[in-house]
Backbone as XML, in Angstrom:
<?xml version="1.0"?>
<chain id="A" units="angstrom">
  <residue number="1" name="UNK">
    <atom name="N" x="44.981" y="-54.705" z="-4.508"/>
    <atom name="CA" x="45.857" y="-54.624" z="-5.691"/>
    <atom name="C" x="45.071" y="-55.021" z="-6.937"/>
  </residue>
  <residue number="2" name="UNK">
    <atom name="N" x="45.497" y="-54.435" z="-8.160"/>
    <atom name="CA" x="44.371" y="-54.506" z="-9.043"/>
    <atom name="C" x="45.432" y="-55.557" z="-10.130"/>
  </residue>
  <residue number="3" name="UNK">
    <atom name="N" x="44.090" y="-56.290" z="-10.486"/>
    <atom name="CA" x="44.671" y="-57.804" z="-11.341"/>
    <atom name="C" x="45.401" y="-56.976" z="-12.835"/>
  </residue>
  <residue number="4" name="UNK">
    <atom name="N" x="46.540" y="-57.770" z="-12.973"/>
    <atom name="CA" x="47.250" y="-57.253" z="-13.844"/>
    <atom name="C" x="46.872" y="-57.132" z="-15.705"/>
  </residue>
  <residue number="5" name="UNK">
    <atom name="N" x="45.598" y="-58.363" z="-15.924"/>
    <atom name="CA" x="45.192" y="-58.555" z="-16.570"/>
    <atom name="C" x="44.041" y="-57.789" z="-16.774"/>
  </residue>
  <residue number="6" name="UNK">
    <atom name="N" x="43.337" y="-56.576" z="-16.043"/>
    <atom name="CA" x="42.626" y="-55.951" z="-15.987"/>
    <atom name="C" x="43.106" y="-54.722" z="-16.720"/>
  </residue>
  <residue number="7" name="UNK">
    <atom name="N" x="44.438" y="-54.090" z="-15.517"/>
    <atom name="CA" x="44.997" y="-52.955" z="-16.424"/>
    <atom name="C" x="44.880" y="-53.198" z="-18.005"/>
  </residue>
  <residue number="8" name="UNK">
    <atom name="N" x="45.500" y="-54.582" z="-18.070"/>
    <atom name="CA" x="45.881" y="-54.431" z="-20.262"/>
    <atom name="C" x="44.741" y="-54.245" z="-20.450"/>
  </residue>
  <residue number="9" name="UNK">
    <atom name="N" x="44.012" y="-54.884" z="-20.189"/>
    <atom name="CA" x="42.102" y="-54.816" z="-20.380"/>
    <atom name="C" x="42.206" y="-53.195" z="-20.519"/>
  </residue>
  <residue number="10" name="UNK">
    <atom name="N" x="42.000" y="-52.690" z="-19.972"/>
    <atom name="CA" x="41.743" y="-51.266" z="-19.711"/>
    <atom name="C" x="42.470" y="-50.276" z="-21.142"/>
  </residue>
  <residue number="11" name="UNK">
    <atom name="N" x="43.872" y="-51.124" z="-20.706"/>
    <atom name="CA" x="45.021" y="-49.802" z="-22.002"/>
    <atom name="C" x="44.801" y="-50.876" z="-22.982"/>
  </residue>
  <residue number="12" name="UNK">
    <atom name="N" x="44.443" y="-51.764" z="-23.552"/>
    <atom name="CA" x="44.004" y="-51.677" z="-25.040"/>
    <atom name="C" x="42.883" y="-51.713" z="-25.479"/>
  </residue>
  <residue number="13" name="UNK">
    <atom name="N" x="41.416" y="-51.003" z="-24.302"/>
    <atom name="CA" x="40.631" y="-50.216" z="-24.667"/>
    <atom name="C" x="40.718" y="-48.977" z="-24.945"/>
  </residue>
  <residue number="14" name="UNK">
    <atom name="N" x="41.742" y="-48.214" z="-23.730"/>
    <atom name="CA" x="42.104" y="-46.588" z="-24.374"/>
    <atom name="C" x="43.215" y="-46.396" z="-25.782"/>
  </residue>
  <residue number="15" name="UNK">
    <atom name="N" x="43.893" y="-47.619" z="-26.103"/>
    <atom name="CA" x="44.561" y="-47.493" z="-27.225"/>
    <atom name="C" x="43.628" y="-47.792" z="-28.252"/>
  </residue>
  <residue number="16" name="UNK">
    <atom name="N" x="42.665" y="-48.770" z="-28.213"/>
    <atom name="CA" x="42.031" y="-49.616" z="-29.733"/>
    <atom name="C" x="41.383" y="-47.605" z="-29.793"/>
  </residue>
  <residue number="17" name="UNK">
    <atom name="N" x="40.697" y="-47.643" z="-28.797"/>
    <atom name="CA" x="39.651" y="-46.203" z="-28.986"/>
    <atom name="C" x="39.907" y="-45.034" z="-29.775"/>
  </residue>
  <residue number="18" name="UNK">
    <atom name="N" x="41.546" y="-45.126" z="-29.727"/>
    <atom name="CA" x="42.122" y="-43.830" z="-29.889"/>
    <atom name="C" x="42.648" y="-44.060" z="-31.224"/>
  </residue>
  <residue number="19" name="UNK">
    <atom name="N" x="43.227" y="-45.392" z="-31.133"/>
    <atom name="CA" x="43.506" y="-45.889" z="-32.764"/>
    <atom name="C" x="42.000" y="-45.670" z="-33.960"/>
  </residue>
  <residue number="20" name="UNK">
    <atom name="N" x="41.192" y="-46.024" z="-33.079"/>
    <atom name="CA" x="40.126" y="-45.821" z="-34.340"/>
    <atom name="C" x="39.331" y="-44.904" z="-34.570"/>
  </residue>
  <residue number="21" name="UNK">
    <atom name="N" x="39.695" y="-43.327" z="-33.085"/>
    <atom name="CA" x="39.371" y="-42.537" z="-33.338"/>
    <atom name="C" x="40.005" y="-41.698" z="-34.203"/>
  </residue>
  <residue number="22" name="UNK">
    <atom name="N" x="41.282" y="-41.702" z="-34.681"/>
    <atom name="CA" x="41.801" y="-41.058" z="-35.717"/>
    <atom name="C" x="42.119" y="-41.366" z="-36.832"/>
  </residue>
  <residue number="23" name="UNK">
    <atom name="N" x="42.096" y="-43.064" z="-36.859"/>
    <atom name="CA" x="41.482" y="-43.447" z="-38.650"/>
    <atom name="C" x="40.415" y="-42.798" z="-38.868"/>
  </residue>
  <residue number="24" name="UNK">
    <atom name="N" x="39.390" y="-42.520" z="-38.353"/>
    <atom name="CA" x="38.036" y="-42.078" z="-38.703"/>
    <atom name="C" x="38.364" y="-40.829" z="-38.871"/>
  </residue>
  <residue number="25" name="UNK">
    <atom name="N" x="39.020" y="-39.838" z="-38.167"/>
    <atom name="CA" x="39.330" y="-38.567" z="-38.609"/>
    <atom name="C" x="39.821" y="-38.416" z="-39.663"/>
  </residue>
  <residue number="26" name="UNK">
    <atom name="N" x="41.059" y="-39.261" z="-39.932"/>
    <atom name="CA" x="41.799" y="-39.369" z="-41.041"/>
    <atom name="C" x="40.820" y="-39.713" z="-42.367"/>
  </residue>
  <residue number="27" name="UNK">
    <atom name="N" x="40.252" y="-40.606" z="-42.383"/>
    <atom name="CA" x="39.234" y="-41.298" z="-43.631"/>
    <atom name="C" x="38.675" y="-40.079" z="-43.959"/>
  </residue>
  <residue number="28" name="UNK">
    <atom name="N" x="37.949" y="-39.453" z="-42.885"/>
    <atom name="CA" x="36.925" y="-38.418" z="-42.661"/>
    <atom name="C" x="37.507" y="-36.876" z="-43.510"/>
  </residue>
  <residue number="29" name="UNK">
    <atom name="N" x="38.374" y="-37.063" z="-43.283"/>
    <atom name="CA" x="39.025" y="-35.687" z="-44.199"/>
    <atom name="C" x="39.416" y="-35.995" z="-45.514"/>
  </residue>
  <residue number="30" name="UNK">
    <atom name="N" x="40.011" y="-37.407" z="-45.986"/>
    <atom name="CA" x="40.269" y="-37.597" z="-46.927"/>
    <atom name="C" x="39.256" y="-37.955" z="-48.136"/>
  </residue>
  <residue number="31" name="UNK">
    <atom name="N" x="37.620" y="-39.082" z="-47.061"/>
    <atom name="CA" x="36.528" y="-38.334" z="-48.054"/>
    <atom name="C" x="36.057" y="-36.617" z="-48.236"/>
  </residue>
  <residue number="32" name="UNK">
    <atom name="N" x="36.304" y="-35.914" z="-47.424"/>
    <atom name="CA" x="35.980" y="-34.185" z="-47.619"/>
    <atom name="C" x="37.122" y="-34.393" z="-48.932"/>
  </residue>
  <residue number="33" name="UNK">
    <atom name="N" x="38.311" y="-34.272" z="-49.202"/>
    <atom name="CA" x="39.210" y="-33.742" z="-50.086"/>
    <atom name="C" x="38.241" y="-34.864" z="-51.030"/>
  </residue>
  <residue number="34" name="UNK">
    <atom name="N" x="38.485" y="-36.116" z="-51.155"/>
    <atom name="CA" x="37.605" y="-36.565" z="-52.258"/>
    <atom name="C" x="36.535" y="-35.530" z="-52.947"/>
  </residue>
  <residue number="35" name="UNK">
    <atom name="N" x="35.590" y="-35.553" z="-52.053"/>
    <atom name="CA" x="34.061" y="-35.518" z="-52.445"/>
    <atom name="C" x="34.083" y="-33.758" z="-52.927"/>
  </residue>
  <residue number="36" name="UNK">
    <atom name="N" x="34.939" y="-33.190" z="-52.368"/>
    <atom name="CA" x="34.958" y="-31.242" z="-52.991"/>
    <atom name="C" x="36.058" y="-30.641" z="-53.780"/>
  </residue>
  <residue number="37" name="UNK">
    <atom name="N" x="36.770" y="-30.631" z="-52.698"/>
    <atom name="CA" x="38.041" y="-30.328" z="-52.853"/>
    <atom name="C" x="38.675" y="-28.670" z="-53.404"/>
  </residue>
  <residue number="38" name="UNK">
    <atom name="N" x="37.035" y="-28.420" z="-52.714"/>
    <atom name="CA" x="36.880" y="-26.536" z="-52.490"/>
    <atom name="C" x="37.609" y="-25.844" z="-51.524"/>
  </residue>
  <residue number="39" name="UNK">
    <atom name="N" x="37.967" y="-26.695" z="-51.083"/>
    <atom name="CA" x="38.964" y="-25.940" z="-49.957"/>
    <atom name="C" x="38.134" y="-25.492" z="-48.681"/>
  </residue>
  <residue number="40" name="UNK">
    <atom name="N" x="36.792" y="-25.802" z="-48.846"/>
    <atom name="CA" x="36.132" y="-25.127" z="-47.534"/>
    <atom name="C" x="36.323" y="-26.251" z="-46.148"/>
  </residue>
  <residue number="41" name="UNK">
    <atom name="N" x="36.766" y="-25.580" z="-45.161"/>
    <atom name="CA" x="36.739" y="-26.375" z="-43.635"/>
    <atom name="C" x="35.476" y="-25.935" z="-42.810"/>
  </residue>
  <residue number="42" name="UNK">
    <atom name="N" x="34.874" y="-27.114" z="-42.802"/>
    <atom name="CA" x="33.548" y="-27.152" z="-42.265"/>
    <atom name="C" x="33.353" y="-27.625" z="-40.247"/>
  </residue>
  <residue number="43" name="UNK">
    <atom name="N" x="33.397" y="-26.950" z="-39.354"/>
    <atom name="CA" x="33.946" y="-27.418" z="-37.882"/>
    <atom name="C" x="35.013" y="-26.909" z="-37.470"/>
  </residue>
</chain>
């Protein structure tokens, strides 16, 4: 049986990950609209 304190271990590594993988997306587009704001989508 797996220690219960492990799982959280686990899901608020796949949550922190995911949380800060889409601030970074988010930031990430909002410097593109900053920095041009040509309208070009680059990816």
């Amino acid at each position: 049986m797996m220690d219960s304190t492990d799982v959280l271990q686990r899901w608020w590594i796949d949550v922190g990950l995911s949380e800060l993988m889409s601030r970074a997306a988010q930031r990430g587009a909002e410097r593109r609209l900053d920095s041009g704001g040509d309208g070009d989508l680059v990816g």
